[in-house]
N, C-alpha and C positions, 0 to 999 in steps of 0.2 A: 426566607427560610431556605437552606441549603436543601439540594434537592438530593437523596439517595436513587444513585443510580445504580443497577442491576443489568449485568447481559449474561447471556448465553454465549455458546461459540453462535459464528456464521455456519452456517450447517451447509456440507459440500453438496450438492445440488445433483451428485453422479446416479444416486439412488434415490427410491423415497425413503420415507420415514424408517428407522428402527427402533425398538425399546434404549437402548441408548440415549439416542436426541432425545425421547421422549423422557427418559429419567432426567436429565439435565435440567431441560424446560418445568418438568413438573417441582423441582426441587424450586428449582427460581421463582416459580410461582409462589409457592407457599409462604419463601421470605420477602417476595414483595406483597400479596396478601397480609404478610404480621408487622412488617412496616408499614403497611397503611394504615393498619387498625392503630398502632401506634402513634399516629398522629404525623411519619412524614411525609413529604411530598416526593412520591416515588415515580422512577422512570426506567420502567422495566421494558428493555430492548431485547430483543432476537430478532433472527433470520438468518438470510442464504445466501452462501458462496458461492458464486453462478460461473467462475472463470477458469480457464486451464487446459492443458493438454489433456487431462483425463475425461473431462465434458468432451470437451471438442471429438474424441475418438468413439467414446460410448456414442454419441448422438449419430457420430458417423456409419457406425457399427448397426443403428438400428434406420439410418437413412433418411434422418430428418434434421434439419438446420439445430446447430447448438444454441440458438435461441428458441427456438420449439423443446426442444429437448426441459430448457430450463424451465421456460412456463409450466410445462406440466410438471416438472415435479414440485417445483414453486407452490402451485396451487393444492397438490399433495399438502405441504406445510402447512400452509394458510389453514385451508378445510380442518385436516386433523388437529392444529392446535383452538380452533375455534371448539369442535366439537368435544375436546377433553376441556373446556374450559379455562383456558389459558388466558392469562389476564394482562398480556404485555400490551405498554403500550404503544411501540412500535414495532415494524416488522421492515428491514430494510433490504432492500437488495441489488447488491453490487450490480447490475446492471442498468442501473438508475442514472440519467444523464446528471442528475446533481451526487453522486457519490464519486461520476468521475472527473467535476472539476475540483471536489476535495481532495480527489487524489494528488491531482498536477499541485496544487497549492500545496499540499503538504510536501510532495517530492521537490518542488522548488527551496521552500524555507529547507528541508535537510543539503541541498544541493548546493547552498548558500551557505551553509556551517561547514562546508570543504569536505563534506564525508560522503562524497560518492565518486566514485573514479572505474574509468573502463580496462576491465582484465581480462583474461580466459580463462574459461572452468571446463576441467576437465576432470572426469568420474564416472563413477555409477550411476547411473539414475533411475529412482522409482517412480514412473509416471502416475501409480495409484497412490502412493504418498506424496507425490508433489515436491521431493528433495531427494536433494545426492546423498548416497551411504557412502560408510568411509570404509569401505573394500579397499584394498590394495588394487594400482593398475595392472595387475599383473593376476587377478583372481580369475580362475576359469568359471567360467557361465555362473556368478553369485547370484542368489534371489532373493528377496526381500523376504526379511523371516518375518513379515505383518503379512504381508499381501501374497505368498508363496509362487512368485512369480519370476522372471528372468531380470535381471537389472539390464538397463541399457546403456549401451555406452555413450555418455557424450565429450563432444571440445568443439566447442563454442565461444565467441565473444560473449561477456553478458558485463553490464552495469555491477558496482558493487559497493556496498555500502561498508563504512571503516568500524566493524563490530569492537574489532579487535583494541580502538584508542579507548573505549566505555571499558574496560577492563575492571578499575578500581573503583567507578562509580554502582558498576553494580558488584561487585563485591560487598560495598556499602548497604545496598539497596537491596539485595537478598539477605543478609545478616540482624535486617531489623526482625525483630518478631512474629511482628503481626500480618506482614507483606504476602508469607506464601505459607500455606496451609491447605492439607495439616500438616504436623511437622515429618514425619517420615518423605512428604514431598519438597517441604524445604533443602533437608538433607540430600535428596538428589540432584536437586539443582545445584547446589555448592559443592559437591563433586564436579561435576559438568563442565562449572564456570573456573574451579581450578584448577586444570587441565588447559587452560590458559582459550579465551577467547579468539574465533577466527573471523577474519570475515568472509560477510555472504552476497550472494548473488543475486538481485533483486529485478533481476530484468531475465527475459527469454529471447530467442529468434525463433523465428520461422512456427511461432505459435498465433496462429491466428485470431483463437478465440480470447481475450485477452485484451488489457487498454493500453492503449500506446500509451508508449513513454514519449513525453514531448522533446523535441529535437534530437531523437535519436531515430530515425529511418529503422522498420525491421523490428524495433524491439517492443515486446508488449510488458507490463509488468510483472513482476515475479509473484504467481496468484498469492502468498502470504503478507507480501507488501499490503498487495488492493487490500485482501479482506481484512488484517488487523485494522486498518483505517478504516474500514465498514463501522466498528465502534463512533466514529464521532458523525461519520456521515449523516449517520440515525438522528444520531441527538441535533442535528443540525435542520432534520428532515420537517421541518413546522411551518415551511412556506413562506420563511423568510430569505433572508439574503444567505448564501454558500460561503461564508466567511470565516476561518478558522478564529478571527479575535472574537466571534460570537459563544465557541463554544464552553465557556466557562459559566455564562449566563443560562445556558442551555445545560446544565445537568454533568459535565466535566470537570472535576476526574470522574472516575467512576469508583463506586464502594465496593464494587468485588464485580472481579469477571470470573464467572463461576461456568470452568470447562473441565472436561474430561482429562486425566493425566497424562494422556498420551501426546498432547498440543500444549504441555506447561510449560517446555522451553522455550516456546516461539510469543507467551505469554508473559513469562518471567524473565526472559533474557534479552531476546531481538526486539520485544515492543517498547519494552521501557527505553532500550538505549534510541530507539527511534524516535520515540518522543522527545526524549532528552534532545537529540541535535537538532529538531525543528520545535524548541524552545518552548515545551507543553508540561504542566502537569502531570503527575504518572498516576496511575491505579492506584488506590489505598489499599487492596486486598485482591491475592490470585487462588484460587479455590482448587483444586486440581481434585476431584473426587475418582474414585475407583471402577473397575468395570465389573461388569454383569456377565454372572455364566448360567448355564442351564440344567439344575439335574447336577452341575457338578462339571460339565463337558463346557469349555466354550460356544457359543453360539455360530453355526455357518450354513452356508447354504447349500453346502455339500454335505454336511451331519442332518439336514431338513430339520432340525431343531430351534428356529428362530422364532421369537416368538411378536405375531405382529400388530402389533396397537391397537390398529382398526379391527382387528379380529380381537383382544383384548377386551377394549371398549363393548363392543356389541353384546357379546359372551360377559362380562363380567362388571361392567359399569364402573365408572370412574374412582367411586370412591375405595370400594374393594383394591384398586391397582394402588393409589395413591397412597392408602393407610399399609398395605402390606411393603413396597418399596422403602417407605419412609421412616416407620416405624419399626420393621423388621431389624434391617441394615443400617448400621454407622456410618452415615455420611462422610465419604472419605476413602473409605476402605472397598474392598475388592465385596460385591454382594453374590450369592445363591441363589437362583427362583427355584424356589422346588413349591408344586404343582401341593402336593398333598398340606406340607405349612401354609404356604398361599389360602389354603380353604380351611385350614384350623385355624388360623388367627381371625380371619376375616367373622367367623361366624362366634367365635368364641368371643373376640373384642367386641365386635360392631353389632353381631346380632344377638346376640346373650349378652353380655355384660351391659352393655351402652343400652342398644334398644329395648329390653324386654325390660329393665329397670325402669323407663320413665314410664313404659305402659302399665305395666302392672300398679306403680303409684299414683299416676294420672287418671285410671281407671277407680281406685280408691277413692280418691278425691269428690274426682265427679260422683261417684256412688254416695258419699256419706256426706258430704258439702254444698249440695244442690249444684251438683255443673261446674265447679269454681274452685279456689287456691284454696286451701283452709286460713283461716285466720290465724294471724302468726301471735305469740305475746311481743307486744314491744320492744323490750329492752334484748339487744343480741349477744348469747353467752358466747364471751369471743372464745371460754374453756369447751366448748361443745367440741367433739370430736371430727363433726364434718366441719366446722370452721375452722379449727388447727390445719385439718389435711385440703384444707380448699386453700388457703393461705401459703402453705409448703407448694402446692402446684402450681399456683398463679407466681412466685417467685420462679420456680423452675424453669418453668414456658419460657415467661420473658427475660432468661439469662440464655436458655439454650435456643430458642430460633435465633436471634442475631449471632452466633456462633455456627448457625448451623448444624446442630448438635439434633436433627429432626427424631431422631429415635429417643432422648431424654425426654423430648416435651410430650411424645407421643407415650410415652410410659407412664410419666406423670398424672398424665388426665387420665390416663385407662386407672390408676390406682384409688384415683378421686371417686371414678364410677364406681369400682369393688369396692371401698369402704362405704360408699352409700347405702350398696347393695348388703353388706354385710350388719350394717346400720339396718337398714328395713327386718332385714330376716331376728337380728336379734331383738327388737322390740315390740314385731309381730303385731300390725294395729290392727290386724284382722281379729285375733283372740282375742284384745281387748276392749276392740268394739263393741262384743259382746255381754262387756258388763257398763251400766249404768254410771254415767260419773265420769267415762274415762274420757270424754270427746275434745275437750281443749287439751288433754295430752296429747292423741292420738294427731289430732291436729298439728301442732306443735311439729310433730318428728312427721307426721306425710309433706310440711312445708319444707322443712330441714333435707327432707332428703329432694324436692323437687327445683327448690333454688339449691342443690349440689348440679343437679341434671341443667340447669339453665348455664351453671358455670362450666360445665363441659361441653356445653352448645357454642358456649363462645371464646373459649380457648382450643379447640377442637377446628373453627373455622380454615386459618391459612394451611392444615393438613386436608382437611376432608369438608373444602366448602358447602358443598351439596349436602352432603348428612349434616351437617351445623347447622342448615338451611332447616330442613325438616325438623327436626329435633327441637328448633325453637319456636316453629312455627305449631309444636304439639302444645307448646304453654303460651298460644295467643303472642306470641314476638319475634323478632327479624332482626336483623345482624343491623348495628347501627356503629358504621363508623366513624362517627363524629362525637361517639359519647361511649367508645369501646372500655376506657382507661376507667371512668367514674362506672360502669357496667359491671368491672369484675370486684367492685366492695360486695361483701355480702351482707343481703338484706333487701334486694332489688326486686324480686319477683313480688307483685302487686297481692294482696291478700283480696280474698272478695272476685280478681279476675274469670272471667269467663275462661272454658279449657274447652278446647274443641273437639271433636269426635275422636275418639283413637283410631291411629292408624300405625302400622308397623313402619318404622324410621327406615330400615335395613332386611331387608331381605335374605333371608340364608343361601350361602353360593352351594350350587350340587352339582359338579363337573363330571359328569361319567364317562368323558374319555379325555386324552389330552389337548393340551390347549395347541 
């Protein structure tokens, strides 16, 4: 079985965590969570960029070794992605004595294709982005318009690798379709790349923190070099031999590196052709999704408007952040957190629509059915109105997460629940309860509507695994992946089954001040 592989970026290591890395990661999760249930054999990679001049100075800055530096915030990682539930299955980190003889190997096989040769670079440089801007030499005191800072001047020796001979190949290799998405970030890149290819610098001096470049005295690698090849390091990371012919068996190419748009060239441009010269495989798919503002204002730590995960988390619990990022916002595109939608979706989707639906039917149930499902009739009207709209959603889902389209699917199932609910209120089994005769009716539609609530339990999961958890666990069942596929025919939920005590799936969010 080919394996779908899934990364994240290496997450720079200078800071902890921000909602950022954490919208990444958490998107990643979802579609390796809906790839599971799907039956692949999935290999969902993240972790941390530990190298560079901008470590090395921060650590120095606060007076502790840039290996101290990186543990801690390393460990920042690790904790918080454990505790939002993160489901990768590994976590790599360039500072790992086997990621740095993946390096030398793979720097040898490119070194060995004739594309690397020693030059001088001279420029601007932004030590918080880790690359030269193309200022004129002649620009008075320029500052990086990301990082609002002074550029520095350098002229240096450095290694360099021949970008510039991959010209036509990735001309090729951005043109296909399916390669970079979505497409408004396609289109940026093939501006970029026709403006004609350069080459770049892949080695440093006088930076210490950093992995030697072998036989080159002085030079460490150029931190983009190290961490793009953090990707295979990972897949290699299973305790066998560090051999780049292993990594094909191991999970390589990869089905999408799914990063922030602000790293798609270094994605779409420099790692393919690096691949290409040390004779690999390339990516089948580069995801570049959009950034997150606040209120409308970009996030900083100078507007104090940042909003931070672990305070998130605590305050607001996983699934609320999960459904409102995911569901809200078009994957892809540029998102809004605003505070007051944030807490109308969440209570209006999750705790009204979604949860008060299975209680109020499962409360039925148990009332008029001794404790249990009601007895369904056999034969399933596949004309029944929750089965047309249960069928329309279960196609939707599984066209739009492998798309990444997380706001379709999540629209889909919230429709499934409104029509349930709209279903319950217009056949009112409660009034009809009340006349003699009606009970294999009433029966009939409290089932109807409680196998709709089972198939939002589990199309609902790679979004909001923790509420899918609860939610099925209210109708006596548990997310089984091994039998997700045959799970969502409709007709599944057991008649006769036991239904356990009601309890509220979702909780109402009530923020009374900001987050």
């Amino acid at each position: 079985m080919m394996t779908y592989t899934i990364t994240t970026p290496l997450y720079y290591v200078n800071d902890k965590p921000h909602l950022g890395s954490l919208y990444t990661t958490m998107a990643s999760d979802a579609l390796a969570r809906f790839q599971r249930l799907e039956g692949k054999q999935v290999m969902f990679v993240t972790g941390v960029d530990e190298h560079g001049q901008k470590i090395q100075r921060t650590a120095e800055g606060n007076n502790i070794s840039p290996k101290h530096h990186c543990d801690q915030i390393t460990r920042s990682y690790q904790n918080l992605w454990s505790r939002w539930g993160i489901s990768n299955d590994r976590f790599i980190r360039t500072t790992s004595h086997r990621h740095q003889l993946l390096v030398e190997a793979f720097f040898h096989r490119v070194e060995t294709s004739g594309d690397v040769y020693l030059g001088r670079q001279q420029g601007w440089y932004c030590v918080g982005c880790e690359e030269y801007k193309d200022e004129p030499p002649q620009a008075q005191s320029p500052c990086c318009p990301i990082h609002q800072k002074p550029l520095e001047w350098r002229d240096e020796e450095n290694l360099f690798f021949k970008l510039s001979r991959f010209q036509s190949k990735i001309e090729d290799l951005i043109s296909q379709p399916d390669f970079i998405w979505p497409v408004m970030r396609r289109n940026e890149i093939q501006n970029f790349v026709a403006q004609g290819l350069r080459d770049f610098s892949i080695s440093r001096v006088d930076v210490d923190w950093g992995l030697p470049v072998p036989g080159y005295p002085k030079h460490t690698f150029y931190v983009w070099f190290d961490a793009l090849v953090g990707y295979l390091s990972a897949l290699l990371d299973d305790g066998g031999q560090v051999r780049i012919e292993r990594l094909e068996e191991c999970g390589w190419p990869a089905s999408v590196h799914l990063i922030g748009k602000d790293i798609l060239r270094f994605h779409a441009v420099y790692w393919p052709a690096m691949l290409i010269s040390a004779g690999l495989p390339l990516p089948k798919q580069v995801f570049g999704h959009g950034f997150l503002t606040r209120e409308g204002q970009k996030m900083g730590k100078s507007l104090g408007n940042v909003l931070d995960p672990e305070k998130l988390l605590e305050i607001c619990g996983a699934d609320a952040v999960r459904w409102y990022l995911l569901r809200d916002i078009q994957f892809g595109h540029d998102g809004d957190f605003q505070q007051k939608r944030f807490m109308d979706l969440v209570n209006n989707d999750l705790a009204n629509t979604i949860g008060n639906l299975l209680n109020r039917t499962s409360t039925m149930a148990r009332k008029w059915f001794e404790g249990s499902v009601p007895t369904h009739r056999d034969e399933i009207d596949y004309a029944h109105p929750l089965v047309t709209t249960a069928e329309t959603t279960i196609t939707i889902v599984r066209q739009s997460m492998p798309s990444m389209a997380f706001h379709d699917a999540a629209e889909a199932i919230l429709k499934l629940a409104i029509a349930a609910n709209v279903y319950l209120n217009e056949t009112a089994p409660w009034s009809r309860m009340k006349t003699p005769g009606n009970e294999a009716e009433v029966a009939d539609d409290l089932y109807s509507v409680l196998e709709a609530c089972r198939l939002v339990g589990l199309l609902i999961n790679p979004l909001v695994p923790s509420l899918s958890e609860r939610l099925l666990n209210q109708l006596g069942l548990s997310i089984d992946g091994n039998d997700w596929s045959k799970g969502l025919a409709w007709g599944q939920l057991q008649s006769g089954a036991l239904l356990p005590p009601s309890q509220p799936v979702m909780q109402r969010l009530e923020l009374s001040s900001s987050l």
